[in-house]
C-alpha atoms as one frame of an Amber mdcrd trajectory, in Angstrom:
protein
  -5.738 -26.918  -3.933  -7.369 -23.530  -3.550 -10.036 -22.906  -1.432 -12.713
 -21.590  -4.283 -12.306 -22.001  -7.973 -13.074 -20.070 -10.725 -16.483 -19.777
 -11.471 -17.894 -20.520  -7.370 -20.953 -18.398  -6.507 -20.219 -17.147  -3.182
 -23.695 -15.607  -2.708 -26.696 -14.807  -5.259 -24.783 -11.698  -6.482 -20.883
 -12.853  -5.751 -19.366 -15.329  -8.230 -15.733 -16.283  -8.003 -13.153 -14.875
 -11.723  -9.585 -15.593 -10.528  -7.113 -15.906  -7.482  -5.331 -12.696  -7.101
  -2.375 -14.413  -4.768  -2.373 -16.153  -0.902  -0.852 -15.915   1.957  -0.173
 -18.140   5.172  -3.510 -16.716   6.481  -5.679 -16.362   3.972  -6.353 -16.587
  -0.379  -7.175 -13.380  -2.325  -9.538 -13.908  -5.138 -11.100 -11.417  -7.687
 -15.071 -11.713  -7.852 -17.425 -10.346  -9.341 -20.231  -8.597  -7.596 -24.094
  -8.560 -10.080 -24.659  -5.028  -9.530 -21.099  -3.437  -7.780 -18.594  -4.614
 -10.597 -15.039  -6.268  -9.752 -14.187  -6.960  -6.062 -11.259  -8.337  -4.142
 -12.416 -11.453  -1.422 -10.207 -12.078   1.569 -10.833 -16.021   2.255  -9.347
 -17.573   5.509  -7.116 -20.864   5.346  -8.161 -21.759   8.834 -10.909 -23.891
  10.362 -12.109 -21.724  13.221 -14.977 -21.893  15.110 -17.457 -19.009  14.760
 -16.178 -16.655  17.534 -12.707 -17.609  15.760 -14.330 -16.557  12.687 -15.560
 -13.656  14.500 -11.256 -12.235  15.694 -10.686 -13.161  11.950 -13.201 -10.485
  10.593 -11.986  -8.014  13.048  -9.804  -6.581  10.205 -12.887  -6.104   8.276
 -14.631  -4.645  11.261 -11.896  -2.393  11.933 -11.356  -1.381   8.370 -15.655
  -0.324   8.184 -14.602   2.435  10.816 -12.011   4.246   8.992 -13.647   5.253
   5.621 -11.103   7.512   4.513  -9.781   7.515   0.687  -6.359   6.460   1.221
  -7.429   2.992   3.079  -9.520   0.057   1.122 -12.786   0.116   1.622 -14.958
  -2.928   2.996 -18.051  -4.105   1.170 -19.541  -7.018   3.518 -18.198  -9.973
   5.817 -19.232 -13.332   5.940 -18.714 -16.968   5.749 -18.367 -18.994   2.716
 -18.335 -22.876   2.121 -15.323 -23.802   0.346 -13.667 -27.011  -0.734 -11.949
 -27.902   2.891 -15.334 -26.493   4.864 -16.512 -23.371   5.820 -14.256 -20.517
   5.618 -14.871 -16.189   7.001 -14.278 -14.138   3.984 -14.837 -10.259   3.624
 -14.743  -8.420   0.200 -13.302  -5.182  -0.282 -11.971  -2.657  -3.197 -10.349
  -4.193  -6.119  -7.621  -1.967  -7.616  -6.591  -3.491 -10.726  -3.237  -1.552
 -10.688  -1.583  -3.847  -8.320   0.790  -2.764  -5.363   3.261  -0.321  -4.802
   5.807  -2.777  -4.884   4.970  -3.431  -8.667   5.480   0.321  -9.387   8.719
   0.126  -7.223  10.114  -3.332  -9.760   9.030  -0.905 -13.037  10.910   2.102
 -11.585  14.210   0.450 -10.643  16.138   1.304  -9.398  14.961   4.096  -7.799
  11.622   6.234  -8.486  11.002   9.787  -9.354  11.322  12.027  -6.206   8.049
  13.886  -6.732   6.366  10.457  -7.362   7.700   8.996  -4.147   6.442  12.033
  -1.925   3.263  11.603  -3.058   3.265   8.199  -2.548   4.371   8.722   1.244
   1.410  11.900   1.369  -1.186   9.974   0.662   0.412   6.559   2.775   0.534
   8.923   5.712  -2.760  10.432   4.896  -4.555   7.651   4.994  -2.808   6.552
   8.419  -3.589   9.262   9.779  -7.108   8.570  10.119  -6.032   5.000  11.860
  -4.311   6.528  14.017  -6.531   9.445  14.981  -9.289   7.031  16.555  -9.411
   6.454  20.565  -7.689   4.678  20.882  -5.537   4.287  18.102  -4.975   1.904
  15.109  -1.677   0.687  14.741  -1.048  -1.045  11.094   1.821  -3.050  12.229
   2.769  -4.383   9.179   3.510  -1.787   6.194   5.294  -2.695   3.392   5.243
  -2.101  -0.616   3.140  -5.242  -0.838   0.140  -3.644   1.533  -0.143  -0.457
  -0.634  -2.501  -0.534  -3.512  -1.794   1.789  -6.672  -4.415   2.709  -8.353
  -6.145   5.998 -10.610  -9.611   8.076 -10.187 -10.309  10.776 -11.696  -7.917
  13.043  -9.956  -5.162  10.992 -10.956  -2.641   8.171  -8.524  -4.866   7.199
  -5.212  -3.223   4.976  -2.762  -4.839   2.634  -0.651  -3.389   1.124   2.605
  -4.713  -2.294   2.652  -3.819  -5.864   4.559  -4.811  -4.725   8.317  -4.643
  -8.386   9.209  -2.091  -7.367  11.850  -4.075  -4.154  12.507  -4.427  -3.660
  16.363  -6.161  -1.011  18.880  -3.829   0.109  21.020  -4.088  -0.209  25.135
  -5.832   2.894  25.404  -3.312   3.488  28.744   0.193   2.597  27.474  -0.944
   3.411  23.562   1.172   0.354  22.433   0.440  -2.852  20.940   2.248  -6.178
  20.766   5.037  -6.674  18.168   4.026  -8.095  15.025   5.112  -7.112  10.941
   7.842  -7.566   8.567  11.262  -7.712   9.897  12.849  -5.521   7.350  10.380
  -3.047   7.917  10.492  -3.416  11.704  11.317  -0.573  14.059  13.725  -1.488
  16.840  11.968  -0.861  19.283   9.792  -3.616  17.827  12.243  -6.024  17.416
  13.206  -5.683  20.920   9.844  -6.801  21.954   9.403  -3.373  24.053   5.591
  -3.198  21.897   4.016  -1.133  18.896   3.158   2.366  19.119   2.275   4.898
  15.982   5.821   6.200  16.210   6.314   2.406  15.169   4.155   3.011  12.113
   6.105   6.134  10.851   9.443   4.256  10.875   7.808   1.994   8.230   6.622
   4.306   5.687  10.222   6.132   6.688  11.902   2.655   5.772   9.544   2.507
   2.462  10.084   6.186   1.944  13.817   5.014   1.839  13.757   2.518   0.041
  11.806   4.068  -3.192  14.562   6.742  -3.141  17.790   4.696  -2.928  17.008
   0.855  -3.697  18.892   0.293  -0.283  16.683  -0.621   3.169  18.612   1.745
   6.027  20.210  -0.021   8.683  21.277  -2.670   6.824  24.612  -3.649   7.817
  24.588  -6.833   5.688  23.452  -9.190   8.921  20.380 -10.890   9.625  17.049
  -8.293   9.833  14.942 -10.914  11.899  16.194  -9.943  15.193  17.616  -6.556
  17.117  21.091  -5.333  16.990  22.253  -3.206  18.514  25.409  -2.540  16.285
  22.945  -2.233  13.487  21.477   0.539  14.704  24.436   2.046  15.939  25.171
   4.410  13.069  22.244   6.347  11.533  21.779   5.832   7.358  23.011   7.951
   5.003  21.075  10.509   3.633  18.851   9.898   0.835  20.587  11.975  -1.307
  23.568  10.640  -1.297  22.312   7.928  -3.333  19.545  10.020  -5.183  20.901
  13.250  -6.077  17.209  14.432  -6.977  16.323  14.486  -3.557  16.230  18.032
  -1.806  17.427  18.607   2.364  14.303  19.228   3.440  13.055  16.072   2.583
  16.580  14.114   3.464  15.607  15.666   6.995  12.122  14.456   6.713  12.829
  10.816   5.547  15.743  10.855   8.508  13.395  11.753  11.123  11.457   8.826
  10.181  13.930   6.604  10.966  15.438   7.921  14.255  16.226   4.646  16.430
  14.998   6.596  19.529  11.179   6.768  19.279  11.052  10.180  21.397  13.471
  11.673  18.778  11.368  10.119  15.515   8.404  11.914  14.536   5.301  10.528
  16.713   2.601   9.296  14.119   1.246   9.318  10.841  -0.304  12.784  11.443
   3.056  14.801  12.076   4.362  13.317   8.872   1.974  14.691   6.661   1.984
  17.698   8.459   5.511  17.835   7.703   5.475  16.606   3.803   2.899  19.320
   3.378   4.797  21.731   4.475   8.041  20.847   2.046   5.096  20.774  -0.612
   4.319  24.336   0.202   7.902  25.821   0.248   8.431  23.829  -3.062   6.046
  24.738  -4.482   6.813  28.667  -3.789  10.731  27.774  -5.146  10.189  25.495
  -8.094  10.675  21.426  -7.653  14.108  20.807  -7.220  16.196  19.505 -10.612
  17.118  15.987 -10.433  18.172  16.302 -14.055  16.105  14.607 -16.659  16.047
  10.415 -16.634  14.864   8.582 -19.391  12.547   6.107 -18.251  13.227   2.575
 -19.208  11.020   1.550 -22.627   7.758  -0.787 -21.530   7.547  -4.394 -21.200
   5.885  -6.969 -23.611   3.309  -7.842 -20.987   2.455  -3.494 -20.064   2.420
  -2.707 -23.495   0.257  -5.587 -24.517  -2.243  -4.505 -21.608  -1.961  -0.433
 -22.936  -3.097  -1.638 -26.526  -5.788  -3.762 -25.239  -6.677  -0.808 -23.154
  -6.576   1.162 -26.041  -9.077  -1.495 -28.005 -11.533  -1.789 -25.421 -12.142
   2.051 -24.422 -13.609   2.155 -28.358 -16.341   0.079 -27.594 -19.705   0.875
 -25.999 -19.695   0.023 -22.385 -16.033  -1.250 -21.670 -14.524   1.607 -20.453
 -14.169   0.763 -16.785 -12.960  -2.153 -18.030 -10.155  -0.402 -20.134  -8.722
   1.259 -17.586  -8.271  -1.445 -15.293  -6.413  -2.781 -17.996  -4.607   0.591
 -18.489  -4.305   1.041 -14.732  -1.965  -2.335 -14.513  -0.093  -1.076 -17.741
   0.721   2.275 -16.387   2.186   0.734 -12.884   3.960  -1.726 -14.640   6.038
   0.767 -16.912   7.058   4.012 -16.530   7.437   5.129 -20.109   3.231   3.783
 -20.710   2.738   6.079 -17.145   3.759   9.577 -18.822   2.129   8.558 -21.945
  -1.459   7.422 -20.920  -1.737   8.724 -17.009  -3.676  12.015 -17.809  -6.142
   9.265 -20.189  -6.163   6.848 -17.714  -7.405   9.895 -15.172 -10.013  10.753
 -18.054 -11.273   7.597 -18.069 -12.090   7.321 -14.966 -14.120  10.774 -14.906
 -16.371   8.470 -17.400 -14.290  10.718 -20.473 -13.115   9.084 -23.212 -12.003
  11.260 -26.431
């Protein structure tokens, strides 16, 4: 049983549509806000008291500092009565597109180079401004499933979302205690030794990977829950040895990522981008790099369904936003629906329609 149904007012202006998906902490639901439109609500599973409720919201809390447009933005914090008692819940952005491990499943195996460094920009844009507070924020826990895809009217924005892990660091030692995703886990991490932004960068390094090869580096074939040290022994192979698209500067880039020695990986979120720009800029001067022309795999039933309804809505007087929600989850779901309606979609959400 669910903690809120469809159809539950959660205040005067929040009423309950539909469960997005759960956790072991917590429910997402999509709800629908009188005068802001379509929300996402972050309900807590557990009975807490109110100063328990209190180190549950710090996610929201910490989230209301950032404000930058690469990380989901909070809308308000509360509690909520719910079938099994009172529950804290805070809403936040909806982004109808889904997650970046949807837009990984419709590119498989591996996706466009060019589409995967700006994936990793804006990633390490937007962690840059977590960990550029004082002290700093340390995510702890990035994956495909805490991205959010989704279009303005510039075109793909990114939003790093799920900071339920999210942790200051000791403003003296600048690390945190160990928490994430094991494949995503940095060694030092899994040897207990703490979480620093160095321990960030190896995630969106490991993701980085990932998008480019369909293979997680390190992986020897043994358990990832624990440290190894014969696991780590050898470094990965270059990107491009899987993904001939990919150019050596950002092989080096992705590698550096990944180094098993913190001191020797690049430090935070901030030197990464620093570094992406600068391949941007020299590639930019040269030309992208060929990776030969791939024909992108023809759309699903359930994408291309969404693009025509999409398509049917944006004709009628005042369901435009709604449209390109719907065209938003088409256009991560299929690749061949993303080159045909992405510059609409961006349209769209300028208010444009033609």
């Amino acid at each position: 049983m669910t903690l809120l149904d469809n159809g539950d007012r959660v205040t005067e202006t929040l009423v309950v549509d539909r469960m997005l998906g759960e956790g072991a902490f917590a429910e997402v639901h999509r709800v629908r806000h009188e005068y802001l439109g379509w929300q996402a609500m972050k309900v807590f599973k557990r009975v807490a008291s109110l100063e328990e409720t209190r180190t549950l919201l710090e996610e929201a809390r910490l989230l209301s500092t950032l404000g930058h447009p690469n990380i989901v933005r909070v809308f308000d914090a509360g509690t909520v009565r719910t079938a099994r008692g009172v529950r804290g819940f805070f809403t936040m952005e909806y982004v109808a597109g889904g997650s970046l491990e949807r837009l990984a499943r419709a590119h498989s195996p591996t996706a466009p180079v060019e589409l995967v460094v700006e994936v990793v920009e804006q990633i390490a844009a937007g962690l840059t401004a977590a960990h550029e507070q004082d002290p700093p924020i340390l995510h702890r826990d990035l994956t495909p499933a805490n991205i959010l895809v989704g279009y303005d009217g510039s075109g793909m924005r990114l939003r790093v979302s799920d900071f339920g892990l999210a942790k200051r660091a000791d403003p003296f030692t600048m690390l945190a205690s160990a928490q994430g995703t094991f494949a995503f886990m940095a060694p030092e991490v899994l040897r207990r030794e703490g979480y620093s932004r160095a321990s960030d960068v190896w995630s969106v390094g490991t993701i980085a990977y990932l998008l480019l090869t369909n293979r997680l580096p390190y992986d020897d074939g043994g358990p990832l829950s624990s440290y190894s040290p014969s696991r780590f022994a050898r470094g990965p192979l270059p990107p491009s040895r899987y993904n001939p698209g990919v150019d050596a500067e950002l092989d080096r880039i992705v590698l550096a990522t990944l180094e098993v020695t913190t001191g020797d990986r690049l430090a935070s979120a901030g030197v990464l981008a620093d570094e992406l720009r600068k391949r941007r800029q020299r590639v930019d001067r040269a030309g992208k790099p060929d990776g030969g022309v791939v024909e992108p795999p023809p759309p699903s039933a359930r994408a291309r369904l969404l693009a025509e309804e999409a398509l049917e809505l944006s004709r009628r007087a005042g369901q435009l936003d709604r449209a390109a929600d719907l065209m938003e989850e088409a256009v991560n779901l299929s690749p061949d629906l993303r080159a045909r309606y992405l510059p609409m979609l961006t349209l769209w959400r300028r208010g444009v329609t033609l």
